[in-house]
Backbone as CSV, one residue per row, in Angstrom:
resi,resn,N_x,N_y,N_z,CA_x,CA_y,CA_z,C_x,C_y,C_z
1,UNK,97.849,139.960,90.677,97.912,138.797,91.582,96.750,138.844,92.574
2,UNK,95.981,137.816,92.632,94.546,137.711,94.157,95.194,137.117,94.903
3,UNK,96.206,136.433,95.210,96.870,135.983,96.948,95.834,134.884,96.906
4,UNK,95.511,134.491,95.945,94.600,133.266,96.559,95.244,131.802,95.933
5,UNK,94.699,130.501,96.071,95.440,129.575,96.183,94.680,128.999,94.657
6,UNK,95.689,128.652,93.719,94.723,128.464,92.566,94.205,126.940,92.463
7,UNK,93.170,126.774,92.491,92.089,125.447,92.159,91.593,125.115,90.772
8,UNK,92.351,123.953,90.086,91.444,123.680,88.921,90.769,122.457,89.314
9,UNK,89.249,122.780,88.893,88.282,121.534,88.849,88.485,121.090,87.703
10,UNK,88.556,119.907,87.418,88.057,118.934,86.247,86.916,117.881,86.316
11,UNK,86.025,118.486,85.563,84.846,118.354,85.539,83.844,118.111,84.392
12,UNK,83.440,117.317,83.682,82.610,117.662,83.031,81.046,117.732,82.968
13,UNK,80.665,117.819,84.291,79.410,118.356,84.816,79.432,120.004,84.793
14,UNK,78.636,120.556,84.484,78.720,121.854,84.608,78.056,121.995,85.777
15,UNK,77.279,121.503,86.891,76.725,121.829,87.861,77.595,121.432,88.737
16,UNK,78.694,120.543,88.715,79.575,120.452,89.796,80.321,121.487,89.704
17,UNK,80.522,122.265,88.607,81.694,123.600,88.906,80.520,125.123,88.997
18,UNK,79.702,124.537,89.233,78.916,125.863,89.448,78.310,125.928,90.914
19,UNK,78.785,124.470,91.412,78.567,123.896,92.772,79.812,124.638,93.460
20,UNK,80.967,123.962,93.078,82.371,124.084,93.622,82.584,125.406,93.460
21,UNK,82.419,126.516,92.873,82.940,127.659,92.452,82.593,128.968,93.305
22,UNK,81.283,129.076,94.119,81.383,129.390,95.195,82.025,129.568,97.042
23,UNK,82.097,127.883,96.551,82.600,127.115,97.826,84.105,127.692,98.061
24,UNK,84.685,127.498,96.615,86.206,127.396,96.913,86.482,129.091,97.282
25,UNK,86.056,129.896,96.566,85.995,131.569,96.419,86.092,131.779,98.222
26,UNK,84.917,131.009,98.569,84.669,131.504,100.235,85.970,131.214,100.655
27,UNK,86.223,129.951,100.072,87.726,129.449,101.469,88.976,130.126,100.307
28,UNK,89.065,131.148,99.979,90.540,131.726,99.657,90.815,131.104,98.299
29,UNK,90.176,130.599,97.890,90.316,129.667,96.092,89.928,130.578,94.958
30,UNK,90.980,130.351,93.932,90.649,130.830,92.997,90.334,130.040,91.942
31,UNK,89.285,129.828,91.154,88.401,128.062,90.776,89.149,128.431,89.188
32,UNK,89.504,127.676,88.595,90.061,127.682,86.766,88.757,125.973,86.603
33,UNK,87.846,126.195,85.361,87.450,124.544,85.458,87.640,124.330,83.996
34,UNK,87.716,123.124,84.110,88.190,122.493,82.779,87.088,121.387,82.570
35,UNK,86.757,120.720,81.550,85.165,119.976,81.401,86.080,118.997,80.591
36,UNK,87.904,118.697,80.409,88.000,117.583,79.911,89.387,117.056,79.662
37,UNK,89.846,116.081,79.529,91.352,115.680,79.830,92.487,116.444,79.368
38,UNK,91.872,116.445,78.069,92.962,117.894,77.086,92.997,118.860,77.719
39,UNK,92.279,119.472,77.961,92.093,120.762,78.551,92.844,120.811,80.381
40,UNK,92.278,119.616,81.068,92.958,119.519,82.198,94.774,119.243,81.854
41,UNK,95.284,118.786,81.393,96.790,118.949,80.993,97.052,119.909,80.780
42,UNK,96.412,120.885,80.046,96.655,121.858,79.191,96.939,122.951,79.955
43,UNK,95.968,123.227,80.959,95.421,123.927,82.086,97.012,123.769,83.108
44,UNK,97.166,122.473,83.592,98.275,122.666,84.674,99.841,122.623,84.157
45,UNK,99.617,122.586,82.804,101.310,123.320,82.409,101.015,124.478,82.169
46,UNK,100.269,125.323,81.501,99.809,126.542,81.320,99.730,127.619,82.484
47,UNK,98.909,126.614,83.292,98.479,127.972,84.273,99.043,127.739,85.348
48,UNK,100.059,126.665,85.854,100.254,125.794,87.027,99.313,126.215,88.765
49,UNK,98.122,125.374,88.313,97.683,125.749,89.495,97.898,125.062,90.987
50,UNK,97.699,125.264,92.047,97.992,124.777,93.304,97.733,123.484,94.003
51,UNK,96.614,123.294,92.983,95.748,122.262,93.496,94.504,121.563,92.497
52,UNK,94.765,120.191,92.455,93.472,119.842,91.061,92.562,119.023,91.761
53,UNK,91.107,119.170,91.330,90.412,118.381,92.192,90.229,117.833,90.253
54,UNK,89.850,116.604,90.750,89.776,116.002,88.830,88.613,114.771,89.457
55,UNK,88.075,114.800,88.365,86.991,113.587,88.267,87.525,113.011,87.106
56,UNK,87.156,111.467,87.215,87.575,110.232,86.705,87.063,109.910,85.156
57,UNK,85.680,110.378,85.254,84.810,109.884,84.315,84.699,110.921,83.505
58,UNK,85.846,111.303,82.263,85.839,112.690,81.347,85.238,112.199,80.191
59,UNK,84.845,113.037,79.223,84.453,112.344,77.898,85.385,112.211,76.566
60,UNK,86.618,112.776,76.856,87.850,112.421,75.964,88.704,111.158,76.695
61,UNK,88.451,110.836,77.643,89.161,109.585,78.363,88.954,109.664,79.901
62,UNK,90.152,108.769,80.201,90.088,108.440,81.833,90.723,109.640,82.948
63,UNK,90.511,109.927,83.808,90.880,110.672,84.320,92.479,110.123,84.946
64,UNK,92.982,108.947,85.292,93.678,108.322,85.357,94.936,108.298,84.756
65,UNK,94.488,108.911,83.414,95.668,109.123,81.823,95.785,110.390,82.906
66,UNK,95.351,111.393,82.738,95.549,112.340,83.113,96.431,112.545,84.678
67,UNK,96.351,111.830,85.453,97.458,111.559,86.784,98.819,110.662,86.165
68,UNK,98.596,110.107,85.622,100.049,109.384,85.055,100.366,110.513,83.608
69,UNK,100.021,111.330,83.249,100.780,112.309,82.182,101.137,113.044,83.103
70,UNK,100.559,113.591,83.944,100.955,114.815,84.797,102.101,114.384,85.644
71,UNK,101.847,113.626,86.078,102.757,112.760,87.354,104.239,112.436,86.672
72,UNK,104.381,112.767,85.210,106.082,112.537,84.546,106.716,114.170,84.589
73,UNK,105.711,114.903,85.297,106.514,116.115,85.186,106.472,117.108,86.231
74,UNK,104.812,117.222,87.239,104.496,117.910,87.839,103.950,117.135,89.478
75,UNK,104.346,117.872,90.595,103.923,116.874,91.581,103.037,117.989,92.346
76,UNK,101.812,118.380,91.221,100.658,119.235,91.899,99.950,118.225,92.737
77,UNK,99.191,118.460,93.516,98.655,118.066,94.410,97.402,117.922,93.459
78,UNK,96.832,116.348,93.711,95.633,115.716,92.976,94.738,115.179,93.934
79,UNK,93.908,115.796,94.058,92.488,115.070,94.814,91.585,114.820,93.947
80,UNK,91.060,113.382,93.900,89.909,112.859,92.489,89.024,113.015,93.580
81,UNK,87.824,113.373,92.351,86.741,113.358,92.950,85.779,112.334,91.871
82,UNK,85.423,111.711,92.834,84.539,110.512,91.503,83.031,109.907,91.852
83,UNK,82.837,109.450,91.352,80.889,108.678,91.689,81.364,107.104,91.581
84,UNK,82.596,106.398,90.796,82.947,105.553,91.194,83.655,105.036,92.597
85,UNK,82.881,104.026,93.278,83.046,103.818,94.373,83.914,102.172,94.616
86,UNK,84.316,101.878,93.464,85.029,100.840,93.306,86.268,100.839,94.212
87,UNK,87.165,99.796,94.922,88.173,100.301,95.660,89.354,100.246,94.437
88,UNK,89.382,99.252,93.911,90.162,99.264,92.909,90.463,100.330,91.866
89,UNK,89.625,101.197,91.565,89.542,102.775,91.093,90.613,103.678,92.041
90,UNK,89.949,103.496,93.406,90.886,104.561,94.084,92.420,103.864,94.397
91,UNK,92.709,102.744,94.002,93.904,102.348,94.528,94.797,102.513,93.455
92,UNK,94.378,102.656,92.242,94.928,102.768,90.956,95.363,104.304,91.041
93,UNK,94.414,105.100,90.924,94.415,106.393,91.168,95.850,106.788,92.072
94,UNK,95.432,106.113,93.368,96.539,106.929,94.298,97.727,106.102,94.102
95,UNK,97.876,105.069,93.150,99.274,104.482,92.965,100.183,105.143,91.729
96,UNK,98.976,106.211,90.802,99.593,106.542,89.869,100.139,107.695,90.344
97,UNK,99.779,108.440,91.386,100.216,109.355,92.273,98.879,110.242,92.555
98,UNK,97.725,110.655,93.047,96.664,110.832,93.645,97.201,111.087,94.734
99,UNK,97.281,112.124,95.152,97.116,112.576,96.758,96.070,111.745,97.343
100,UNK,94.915,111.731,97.202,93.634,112.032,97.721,92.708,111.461,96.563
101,UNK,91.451,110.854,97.526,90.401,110.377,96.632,89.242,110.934,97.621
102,UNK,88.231,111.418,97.150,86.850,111.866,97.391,85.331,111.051,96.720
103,UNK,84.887,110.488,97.218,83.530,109.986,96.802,82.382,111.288,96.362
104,UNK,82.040,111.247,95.267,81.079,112.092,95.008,79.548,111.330,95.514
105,UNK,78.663,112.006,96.077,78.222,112.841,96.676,79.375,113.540,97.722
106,UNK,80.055,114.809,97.672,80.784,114.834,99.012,80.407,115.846,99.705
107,UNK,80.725,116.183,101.092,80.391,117.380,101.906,81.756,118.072,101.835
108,UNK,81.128,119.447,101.473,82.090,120.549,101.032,82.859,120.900,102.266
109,UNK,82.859,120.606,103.482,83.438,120.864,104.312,84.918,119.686,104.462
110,UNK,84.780,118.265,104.131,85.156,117.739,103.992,86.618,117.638,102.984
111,UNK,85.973,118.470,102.126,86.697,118.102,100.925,87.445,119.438,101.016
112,UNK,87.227,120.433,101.845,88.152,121.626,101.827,89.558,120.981,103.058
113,UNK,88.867,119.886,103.896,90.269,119.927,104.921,90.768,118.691,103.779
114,UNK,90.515,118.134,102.741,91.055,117.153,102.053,92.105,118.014,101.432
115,UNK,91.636,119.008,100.710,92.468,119.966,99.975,93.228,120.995,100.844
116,UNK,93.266,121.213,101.937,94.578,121.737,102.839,95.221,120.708,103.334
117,UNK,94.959,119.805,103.426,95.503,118.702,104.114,96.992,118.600,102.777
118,UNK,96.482,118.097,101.938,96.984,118.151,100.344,98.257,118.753,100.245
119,UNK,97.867,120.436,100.442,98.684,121.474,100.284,99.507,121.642,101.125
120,UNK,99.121,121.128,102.561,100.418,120.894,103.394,101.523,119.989,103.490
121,UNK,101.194,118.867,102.834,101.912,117.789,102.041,103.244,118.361,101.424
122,UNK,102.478,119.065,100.620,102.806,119.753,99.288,104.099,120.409,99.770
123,UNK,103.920,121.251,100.750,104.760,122.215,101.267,105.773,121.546,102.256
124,UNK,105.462,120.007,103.276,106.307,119.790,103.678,107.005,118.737,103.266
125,UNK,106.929,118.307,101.757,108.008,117.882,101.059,108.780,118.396,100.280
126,UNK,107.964,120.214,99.603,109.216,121.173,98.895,110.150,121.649,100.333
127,UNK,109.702,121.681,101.551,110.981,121.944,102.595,112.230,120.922,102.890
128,UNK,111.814,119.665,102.717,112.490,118.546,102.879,113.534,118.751,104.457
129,UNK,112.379,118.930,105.348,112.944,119.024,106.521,113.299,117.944,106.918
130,UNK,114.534,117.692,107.776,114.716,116.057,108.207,114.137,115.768,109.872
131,UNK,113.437,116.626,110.337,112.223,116.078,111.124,110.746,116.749,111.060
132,UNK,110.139,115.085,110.692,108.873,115.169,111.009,107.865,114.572,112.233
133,UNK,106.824,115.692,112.197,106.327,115.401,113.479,104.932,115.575,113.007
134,UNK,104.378,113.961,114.183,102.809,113.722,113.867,102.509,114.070,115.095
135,UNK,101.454,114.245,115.394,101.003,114.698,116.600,102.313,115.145,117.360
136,UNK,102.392,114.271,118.611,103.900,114.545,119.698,104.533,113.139,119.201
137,UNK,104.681,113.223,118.042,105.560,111.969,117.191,106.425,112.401,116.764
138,UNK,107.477,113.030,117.139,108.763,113.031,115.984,109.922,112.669,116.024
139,UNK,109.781,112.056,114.040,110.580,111.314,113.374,112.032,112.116,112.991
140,UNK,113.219,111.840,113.702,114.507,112.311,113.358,114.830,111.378,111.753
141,UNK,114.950,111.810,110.497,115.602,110.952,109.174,116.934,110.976,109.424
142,UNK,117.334,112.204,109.777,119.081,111.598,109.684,119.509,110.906,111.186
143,UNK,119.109,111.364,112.317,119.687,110.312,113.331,118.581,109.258,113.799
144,UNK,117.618,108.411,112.563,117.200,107.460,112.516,116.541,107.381,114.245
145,UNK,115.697,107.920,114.654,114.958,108.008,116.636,113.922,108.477,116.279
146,UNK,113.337,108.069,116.913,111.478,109.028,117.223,111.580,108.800,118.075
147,UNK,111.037,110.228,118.337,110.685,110.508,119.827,108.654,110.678,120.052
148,UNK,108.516,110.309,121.238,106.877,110.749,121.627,106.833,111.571,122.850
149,UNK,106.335,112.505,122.718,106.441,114.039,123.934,107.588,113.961,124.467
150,UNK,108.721,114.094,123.428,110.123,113.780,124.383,110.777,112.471,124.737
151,UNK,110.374,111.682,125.192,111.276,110.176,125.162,110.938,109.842,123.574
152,UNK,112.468,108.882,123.645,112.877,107.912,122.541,112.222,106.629,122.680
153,UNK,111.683,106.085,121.783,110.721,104.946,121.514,111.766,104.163,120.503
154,UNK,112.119,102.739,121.367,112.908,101.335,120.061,112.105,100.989,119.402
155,UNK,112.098,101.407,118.216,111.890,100.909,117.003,112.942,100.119,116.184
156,UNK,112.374,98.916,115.837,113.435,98.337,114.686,113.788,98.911,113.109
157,UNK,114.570,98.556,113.084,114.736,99.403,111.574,114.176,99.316,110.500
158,UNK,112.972,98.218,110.799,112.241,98.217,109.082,111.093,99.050,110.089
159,UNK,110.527,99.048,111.134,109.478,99.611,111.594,109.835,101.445,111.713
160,UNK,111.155,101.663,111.821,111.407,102.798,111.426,111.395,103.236,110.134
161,UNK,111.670,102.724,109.218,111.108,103.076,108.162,109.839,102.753,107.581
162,UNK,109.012,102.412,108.186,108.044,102.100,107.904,107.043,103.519,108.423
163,UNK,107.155,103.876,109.164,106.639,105.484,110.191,107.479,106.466,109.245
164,UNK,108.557,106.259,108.784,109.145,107.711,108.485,108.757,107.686,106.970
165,UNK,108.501,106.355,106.252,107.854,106.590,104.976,105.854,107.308,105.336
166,UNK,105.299,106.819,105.986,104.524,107.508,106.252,104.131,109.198,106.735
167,UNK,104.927,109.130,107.543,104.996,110.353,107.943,105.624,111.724,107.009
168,UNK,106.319,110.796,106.054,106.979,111.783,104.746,105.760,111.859,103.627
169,UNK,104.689,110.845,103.875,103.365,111.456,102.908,102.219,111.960,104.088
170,UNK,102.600,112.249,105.186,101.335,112.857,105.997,100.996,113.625,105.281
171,UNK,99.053,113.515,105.632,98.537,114.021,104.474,97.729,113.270,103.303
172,UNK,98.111,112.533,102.903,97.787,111.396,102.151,97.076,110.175,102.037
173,UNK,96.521,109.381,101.500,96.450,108.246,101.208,97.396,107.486,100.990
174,UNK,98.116,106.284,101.300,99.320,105.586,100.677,98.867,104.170,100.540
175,UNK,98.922,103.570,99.915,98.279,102.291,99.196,99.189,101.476,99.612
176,UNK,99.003,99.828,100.374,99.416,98.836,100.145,100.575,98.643,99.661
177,UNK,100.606,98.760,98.012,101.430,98.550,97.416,102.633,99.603,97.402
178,UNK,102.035,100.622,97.296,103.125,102.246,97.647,104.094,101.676,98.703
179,UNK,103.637,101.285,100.130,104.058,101.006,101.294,105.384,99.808,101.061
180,UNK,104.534,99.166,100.576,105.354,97.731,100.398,106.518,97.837,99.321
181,UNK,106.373,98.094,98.045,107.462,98.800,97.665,108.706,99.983,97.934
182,UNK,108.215,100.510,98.760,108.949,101.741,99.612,109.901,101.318,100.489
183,UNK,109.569,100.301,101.283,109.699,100.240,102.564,110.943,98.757,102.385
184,UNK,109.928,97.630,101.731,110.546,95.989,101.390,110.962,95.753,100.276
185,UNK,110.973,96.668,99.096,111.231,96.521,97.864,109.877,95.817,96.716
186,UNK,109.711,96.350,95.474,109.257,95.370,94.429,108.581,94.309,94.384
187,UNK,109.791,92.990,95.199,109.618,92.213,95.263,108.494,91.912,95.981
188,UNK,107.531,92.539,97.163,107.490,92.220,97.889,105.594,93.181,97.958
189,UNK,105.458,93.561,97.094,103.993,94.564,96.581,103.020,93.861,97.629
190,UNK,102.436,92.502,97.868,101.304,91.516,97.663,101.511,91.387,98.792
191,UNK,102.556,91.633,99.568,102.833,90.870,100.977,101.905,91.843,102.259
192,UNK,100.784,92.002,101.839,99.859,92.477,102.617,99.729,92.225,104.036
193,UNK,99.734,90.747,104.002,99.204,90.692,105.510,100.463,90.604,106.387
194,UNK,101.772,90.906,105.843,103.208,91.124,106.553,103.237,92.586,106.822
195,UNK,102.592,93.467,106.271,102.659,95.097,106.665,101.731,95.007,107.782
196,UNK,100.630,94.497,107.528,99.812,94.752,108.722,100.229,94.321,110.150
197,UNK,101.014,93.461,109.732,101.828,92.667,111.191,102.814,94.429,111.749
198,UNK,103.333,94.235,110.932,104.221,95.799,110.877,103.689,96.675,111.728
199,UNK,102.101,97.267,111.308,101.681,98.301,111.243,101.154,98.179,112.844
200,UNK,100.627,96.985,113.181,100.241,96.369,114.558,100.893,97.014,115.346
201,UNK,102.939,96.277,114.956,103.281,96.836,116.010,104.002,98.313,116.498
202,UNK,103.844,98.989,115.313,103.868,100.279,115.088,103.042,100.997,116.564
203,UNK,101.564,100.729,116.095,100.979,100.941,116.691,100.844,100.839,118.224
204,UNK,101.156,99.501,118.555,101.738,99.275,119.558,102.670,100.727,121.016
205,UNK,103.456,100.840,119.947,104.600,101.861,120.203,104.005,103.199,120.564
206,UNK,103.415,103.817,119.452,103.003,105.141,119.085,101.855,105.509,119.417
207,UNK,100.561,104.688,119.868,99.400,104.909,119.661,98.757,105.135,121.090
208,UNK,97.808,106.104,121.663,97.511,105.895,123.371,97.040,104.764,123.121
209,UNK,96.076,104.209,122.273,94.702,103.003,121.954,95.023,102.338,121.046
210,UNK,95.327,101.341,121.140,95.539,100.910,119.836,94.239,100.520,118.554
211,UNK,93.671,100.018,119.668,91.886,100.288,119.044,91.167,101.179,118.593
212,UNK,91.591,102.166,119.203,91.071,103.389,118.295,92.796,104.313,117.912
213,UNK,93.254,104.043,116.605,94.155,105.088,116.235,93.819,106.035,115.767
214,UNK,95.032,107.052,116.447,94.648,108.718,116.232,95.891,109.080,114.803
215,UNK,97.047,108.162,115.212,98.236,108.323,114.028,98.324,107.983,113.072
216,UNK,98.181,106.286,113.112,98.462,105.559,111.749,96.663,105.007,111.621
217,UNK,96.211,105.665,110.438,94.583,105.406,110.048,94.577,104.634,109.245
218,UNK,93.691,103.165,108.935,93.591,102.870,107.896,92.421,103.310,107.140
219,UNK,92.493,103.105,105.804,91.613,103.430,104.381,91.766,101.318,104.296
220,UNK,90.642,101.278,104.078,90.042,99.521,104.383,89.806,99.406,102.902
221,UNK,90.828,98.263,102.739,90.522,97.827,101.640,92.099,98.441,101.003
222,UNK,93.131,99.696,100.476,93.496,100.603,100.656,94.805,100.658,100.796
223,UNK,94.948,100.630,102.087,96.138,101.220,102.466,96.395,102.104,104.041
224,UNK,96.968,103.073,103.739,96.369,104.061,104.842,96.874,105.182,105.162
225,UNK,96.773,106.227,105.897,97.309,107.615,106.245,97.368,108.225,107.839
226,UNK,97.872,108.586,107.554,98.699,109.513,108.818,97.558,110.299,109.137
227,UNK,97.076,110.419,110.416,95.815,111.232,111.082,96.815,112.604,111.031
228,UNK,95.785,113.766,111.504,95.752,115.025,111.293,95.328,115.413,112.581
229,UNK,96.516,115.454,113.584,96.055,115.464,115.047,96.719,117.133,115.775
């Protein structure tokens, strides 16, 4: 056993895993790379590693197949890393379940708090604690209150669930549609500019600024995530 946290790249650049394979070693990673979709499946029932950073563009298929095969059995933590900069790429991605999306060119510093960020996710949904806390935000699930540094803040009950579905993917990216299905049902995916009304007054509540948020971040275009405060 190395006590280290296992990382598979999927990759089929060989200079991106000869890039990454240093990097991760420094920060406590132990790198497995795979150069292709078969092999990336193959790899995280086999070896179950901790964490997948996967690129999109494989030469046996989409990287995409590969988050919706995995995603019927395993809820490893997926950060894509891609050169497609399409938004529609990353919204697909993180709806098929994608933790995390990364733009290639990326800064390695970046992409290591992407991938702890990830893993803490990871860990505070195998605890399934029933309070979570964002900054001096915390969300009681079973006696339905948030509190901020101690006082109780009225929230209505779809705006409470609207924070406690978030705050149950802190960590994350959560898409539009994720949100809207979660929160309003199915029916209700498209109803975009009714979350944002939501999210306003969320903000409102929770935020020192509302102009500049530290809690609820958006990803433009997206969706959005829970800051890391």
């Amino acid at each position: 056993m190395t006590g280290r946290t296992r990382a598979l790249v999927v990759d089929d650049e060989a200079a991106i895993l000869r890039f990454l394979k240093p990097a991760l070693e420094a920060n406590n990673y132990e790198m497995i790379g795979a150069a292709t979709a078969a092999e990336a499946v193959k790899h995280i029932a086999a070896d179950a590693p901790d964490i997948v950073l996967l690129d999109l563009g494989l030469p046996d298929g989409d990287g995409k197949d590969v988050i919706r095969r995995v995603r019927e059995w395993s809820d490893v933590p997926i950060v894509v890393l891609s050169a497609r900069d399409r938004e529609i790429e990353k919204i697909e991605s993180l709806d098929l379940g994608a933790d995390d999306y990364v733009n290639k060119p990326f800064n390695v510093g970046e992409l290591m708090a992407r991938m702890r960020t990830a893993l803490r996710h990871r860990m505070q949904r195998k605890a399934e604690t029933p309070i979570l806390r964002v900054g001096d935000v915390e969300v009681d699930a079973v006696r339905r209150r948030v509190l901020r540094a101690g006082k109780e803040l009225k929230l209505t009950p779809k705006e409470f669930d609207l924070l406690s579905f978030l705050a149950r993917n802190a960590g994350r990216v959560v898409t539009h549609k994720q949100i809207l299905a979660a929160v309003w049902g199915v029916a209700h995916t498209e109803d975009t500019q009714y979350l944002r009304v939501y999210i306003g007054q969320l903000r409102q509540k929770i935020e020192d600024q509302v102009t500049e948020p530290r809690i609820i971040l958006t990803e433009p275009g997206i969706g959005y995530r829970i800051g890391e405060n």
